[in-house]
N, C-alpha and C positions, 0 to 999 in steps of 0.2 A: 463261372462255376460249372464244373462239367458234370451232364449229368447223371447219376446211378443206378444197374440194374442190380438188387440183393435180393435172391432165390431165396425162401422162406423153407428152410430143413421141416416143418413141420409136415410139409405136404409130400417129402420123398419118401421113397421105398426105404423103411428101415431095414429090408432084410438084406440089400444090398448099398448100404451109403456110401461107398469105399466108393462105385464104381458111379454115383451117382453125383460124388463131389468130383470126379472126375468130369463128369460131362459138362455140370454148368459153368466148371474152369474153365473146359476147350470150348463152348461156346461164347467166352471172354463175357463171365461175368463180373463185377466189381465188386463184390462185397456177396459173405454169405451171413442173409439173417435166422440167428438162435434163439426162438420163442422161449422163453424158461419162464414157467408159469407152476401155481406151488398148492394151488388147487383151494385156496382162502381168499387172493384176492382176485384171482378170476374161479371160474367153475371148469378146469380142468387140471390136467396134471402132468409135467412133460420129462423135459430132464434138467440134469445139475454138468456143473463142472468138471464129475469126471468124462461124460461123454467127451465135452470138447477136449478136454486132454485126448480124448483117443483118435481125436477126426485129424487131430492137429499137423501128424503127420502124414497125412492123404492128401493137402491139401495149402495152397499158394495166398489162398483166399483170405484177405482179411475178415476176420469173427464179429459181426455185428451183433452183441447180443442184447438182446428185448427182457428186460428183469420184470414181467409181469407177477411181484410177490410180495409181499408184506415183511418188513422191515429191509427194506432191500441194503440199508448201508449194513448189514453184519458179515452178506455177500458177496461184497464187490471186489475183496483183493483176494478171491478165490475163484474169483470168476477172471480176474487177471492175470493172476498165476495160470489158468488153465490157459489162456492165450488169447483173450479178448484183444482187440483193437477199438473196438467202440462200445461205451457200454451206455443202454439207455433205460432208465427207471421211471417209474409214476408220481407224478407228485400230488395225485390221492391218496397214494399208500406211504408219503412221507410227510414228516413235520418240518416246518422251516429249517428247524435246526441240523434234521436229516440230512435234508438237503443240500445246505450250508457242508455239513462237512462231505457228502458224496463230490461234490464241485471238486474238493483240494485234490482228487486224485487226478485232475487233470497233467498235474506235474511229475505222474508215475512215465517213464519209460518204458515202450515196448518194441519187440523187434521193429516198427515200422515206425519209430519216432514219441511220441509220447501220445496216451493214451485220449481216445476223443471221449468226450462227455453229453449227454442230451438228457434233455425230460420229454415225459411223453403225457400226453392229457388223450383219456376218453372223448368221445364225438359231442358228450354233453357238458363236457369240463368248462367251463370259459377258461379262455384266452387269458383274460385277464389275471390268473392264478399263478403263471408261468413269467409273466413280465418283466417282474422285477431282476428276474436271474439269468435274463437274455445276454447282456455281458460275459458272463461267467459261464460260457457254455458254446458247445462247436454244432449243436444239432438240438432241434427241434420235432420229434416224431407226434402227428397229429392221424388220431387213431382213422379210418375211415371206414370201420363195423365196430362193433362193441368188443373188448377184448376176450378172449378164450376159444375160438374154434375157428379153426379154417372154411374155408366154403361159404363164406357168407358175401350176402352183397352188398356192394359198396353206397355209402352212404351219401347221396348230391349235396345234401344239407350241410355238408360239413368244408366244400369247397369253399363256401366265403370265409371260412376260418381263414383256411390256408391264403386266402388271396388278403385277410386284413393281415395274417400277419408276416408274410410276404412285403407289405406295404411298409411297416413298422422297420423290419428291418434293412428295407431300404433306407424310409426315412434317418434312421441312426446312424445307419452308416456299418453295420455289424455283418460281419461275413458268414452267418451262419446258415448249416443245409437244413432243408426242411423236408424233412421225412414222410413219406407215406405207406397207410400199411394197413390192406382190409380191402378183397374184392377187385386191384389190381389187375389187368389186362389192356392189352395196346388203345380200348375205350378208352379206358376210366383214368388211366395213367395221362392220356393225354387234356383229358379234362386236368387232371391236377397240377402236370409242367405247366398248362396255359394259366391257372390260377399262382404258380410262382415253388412249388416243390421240385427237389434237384434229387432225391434217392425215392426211389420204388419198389416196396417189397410185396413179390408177389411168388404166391406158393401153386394153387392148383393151376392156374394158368403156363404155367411151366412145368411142374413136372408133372403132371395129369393131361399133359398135352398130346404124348404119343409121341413129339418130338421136339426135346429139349433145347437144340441148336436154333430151329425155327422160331420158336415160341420167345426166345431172348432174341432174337434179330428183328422179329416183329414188334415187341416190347419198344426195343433203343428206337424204330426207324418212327414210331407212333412218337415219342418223344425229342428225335434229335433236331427236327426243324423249326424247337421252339428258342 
């Protein structure tokens, strides 16, 4: 499984994103991540659907988007229609059933084949909460700071997650990527490939850099010799 750099929009220059999803293109990144956060179930407040419809044509980048918000299944085929390729939700902010029905959109179509699906658990969630719907699911995002503001630092405590359940899904047999996202840099990232995570999303580390090409070269080369 190869593994992935996804620049975090939240950490770029809004006054110029056009030129700024340019750059972490031409630095060949894989995926760009869209915090959407709704200021209830985390304590901040970002954007919605229409932004992505507007990036949509700047940019090559598959939409990785992060639905950090309460009732997230009333959002998700608007967040598709805007251009998502991955979309990932909390299953603190959802009820089984939620849940159960957010999976079926696995079988939507999108420019890039059909739509990826993940749950995402806070640093204090158990593992255990998410298990049963490892099957039914292309990614696993495992928070590694608390959800709602960038800049924070990454959390050590939280690598035996990712490495039990790294294990799990070996054991199973289930191809799924395991996501990380909080405090990211050529460190912290390579602590987490070595613990078994395959996407890394990291915001100030990249575009707080000074220079964005470097900063995504530094990222992969921390990671590609795992």
């Amino acid at each position: 499984m190869k593994n992935k750099i996804a620049p975090s929009l939240l950490s770029a220059d809004f006054s110029c994103l056009q030129k700024e999803l340019k750059l972490v293109e031409r630095a060949d990144a894989d995926l760009l991540h869209l915090d959407v956060m709704d200021g209830h179930f985390v304590p901040n407040l970002t954007f919605g659907p229409l932004l992505l419809e507007s990036l949509r044509k700047y940019t090559a980048l598959p939409f990785d988007v992060h639905l950090m918000i309460e009732n997230p299944a009333k959002f998700v085929e608007r967040f598709i229609s805007a251009g998502a390729k991955y979309i990932t939700f909390h299953s603190e902010a959802s009820t089984p059933t939620e849940i159960k029905k957010i999976l079926t959109y696995r079988k939507v179509k999108t420019d890039g084949g059909y739509l990826k699906v993940g749950l995402a658990i806070k640093p204090k969630t158990p593992l255990e909460t998410i298990l049963p719907y490892l099957k039914n699911l292309d990614l696993v995002l495992v928070m590694t700071v608390e959800p709602g503001f960038s800049g924070q630092k990454f959390m050590p405590e939280v690598l035996p997650k990712v490495a039990y359940l790294r294990k799990i899904l070996n054991k199973r047999k289930l191809n799924l990527e395991i996501e990380v996202d909080g405090g990211i840099n050529p460190a912290t990232a390579k602590q987490c490939a070595l613990a078994g995570a395959s996407i890394f999303v990291a915001g100030n580390s990249i575009f707080r850099s000074g220079n964005i090409r470097k900063a995504i070269f530094e990222l992969r080369k921390s990671i590609s010799p795992i």
